[in-house]
Phi, psi and omega in degrees: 000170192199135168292153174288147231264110203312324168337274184311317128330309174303307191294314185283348149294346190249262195345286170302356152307334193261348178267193182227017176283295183212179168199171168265082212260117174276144168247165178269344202263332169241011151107010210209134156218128176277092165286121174313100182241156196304107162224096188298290178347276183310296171335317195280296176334282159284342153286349189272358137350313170248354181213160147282106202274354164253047180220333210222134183293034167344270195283336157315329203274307149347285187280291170332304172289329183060063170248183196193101165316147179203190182060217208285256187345336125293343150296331184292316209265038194185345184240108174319333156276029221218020203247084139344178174219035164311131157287319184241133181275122161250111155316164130220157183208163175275171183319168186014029129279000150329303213274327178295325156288327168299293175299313148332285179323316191285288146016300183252034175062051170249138184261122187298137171254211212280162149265146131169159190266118206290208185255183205291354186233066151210194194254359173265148160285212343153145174229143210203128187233162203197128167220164194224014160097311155331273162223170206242137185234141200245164180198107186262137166240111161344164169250315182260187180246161181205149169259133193251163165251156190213113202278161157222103167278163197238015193194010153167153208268010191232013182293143195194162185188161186265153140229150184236183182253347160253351167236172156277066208244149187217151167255202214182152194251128225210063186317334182254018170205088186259053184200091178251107170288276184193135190245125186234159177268067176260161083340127161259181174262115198327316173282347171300320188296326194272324166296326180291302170328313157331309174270019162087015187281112157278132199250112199259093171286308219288345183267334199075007147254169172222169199200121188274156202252009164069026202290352174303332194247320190206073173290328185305359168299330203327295182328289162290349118001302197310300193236015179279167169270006182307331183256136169228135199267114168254112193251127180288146192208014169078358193236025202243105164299126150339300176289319136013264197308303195285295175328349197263312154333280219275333186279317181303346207212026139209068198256208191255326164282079207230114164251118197290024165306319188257162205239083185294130183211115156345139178036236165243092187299177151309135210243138153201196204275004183248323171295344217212024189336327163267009226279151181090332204279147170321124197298163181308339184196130152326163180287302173006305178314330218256145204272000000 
């Protein structure tokens, strides 16, 4: 993989700024942004790992702050292979939710490690590590402000999508296709292709991600997963125009099958049982499940 080209980062930030569905933050540093979705089991599991979640308003601190977990520990809070032995938690946040964070951090006995502020041609103002001699939690802060999407499916409980440093790929509220597990930038290995497939698992070559299909809930998705347009890849190749580029955009994520079932929300809304129907709900597949 190779980061987007800074031309291109700029246009697809000065785009997604202007909808109120989604936007885009690159980071150079871990190549990969997870947008964060509720699935409380895992999530408590794995942050509590790095903070005490019954001293400290964790994931309020998400949803207030408009911040974004990432990297490997966004992968751990969705993938059943995925429960690592990572030290380090990364953050991201828009401007001045640094200090908030930090004093958190501190709160719970972390100590600031090195700073420093990158250069003028990326999208972090500063990057910042806080350890507990254990572990190290990174907190990249933004230059610009940014909105994640944060899907609420009414038929599964793990939705989540990527950004990468060679596509764009976003889901979209979709009536013949609501249902997304978790799409990460891997290869896999056959046999991993094969463990997955057991579990309803579809594979995207053509994005070079894979995304499991709920099939516990909605199986009749599977399929459509195959051809829906819900996913879009915008992958840089040296030929992508600006009107492209926007036209590409634009059809995805303020198209006509925008259902209001689902819920588009600036940061991490409030998840409970009437905003967040699944909140809670049992994972798409068991651990059990897993080969």
């Amino acid at each position: 993989m190779f980061p987007l080209p800074i031309e291109l980062n700029s246009l697809i930030f000065e785009l997604c700024t202007t909808l109120s569905l989604v936007s885009l933050a690159q980071t150079s540093i871990s190549f990969q942004i997870l947008v964060y979705a509720h699935w409380k089991q895992r999530n408590d599991a794995v942050i509590s790992n790095y903070v005490p979640l019954d001293k400290v308003p964790f994931f309020p601190l998400l949803q207030s702050t408009h911040s974004a977990i990432v990297g490997s520990v966004a992968v751990q809070l969705t993938d059943n292979l995925a429960y690592g032995g990572t030290k380090n938690l990364d953050l991201v946040v828009p401007p001045g939710a640094f200090w908030t964070w930090r004093s958190m951090l501190l709160e719970v006995q972390y100590n600031c490690g090195p700073s420093c502020h990158v250069s003028d041609d990326t999208l972090i103002a500063s990057l910042h590590s806080f350890t507990n001699g254990i572990r190290i939690i990174t907190v990249m802060e933004m230059k610009r402000p940014f909105v994640f999407p944060v899907l609420h499916s009414r038929k599964c409980s793990c939705d989540m999508v990527m950004v990468s440093s060679s596509s764009f790929i976003a889901v979209y509220p979709d009536t013949t296709f609501d249902s997304i597990c978790v799409a990460r930038d891997c290869w896999l290995l056959e046999p991993e292709k094969e463990s997955h497939k057991k579990r309803h698992v579809d594979f995207h070559y053509s994005t070079a991600n894979w995304a499991t299909a709920c099939g516990r809930y909605c199986p009749d998705h599977v399929e459509n997963l195959r051809n829906s347009r819900s996913i879009a890849a915008l992958r840089w190749n040296g030929t992508w125009r600006r009107d492209d580029l926007l036209r590409t955009v634009r059809h995805h994520f303020v198209g006509k099958a925008y259902d209001s079932e689902w819920a588009f929300s600036p940061g991490f809304p409030a998840c409970d049982n009437t905003a967040c129907p699944n909140y809670g709900y049992e994972p798409a597949y068991d651990e059990s499940d897993s080969d």
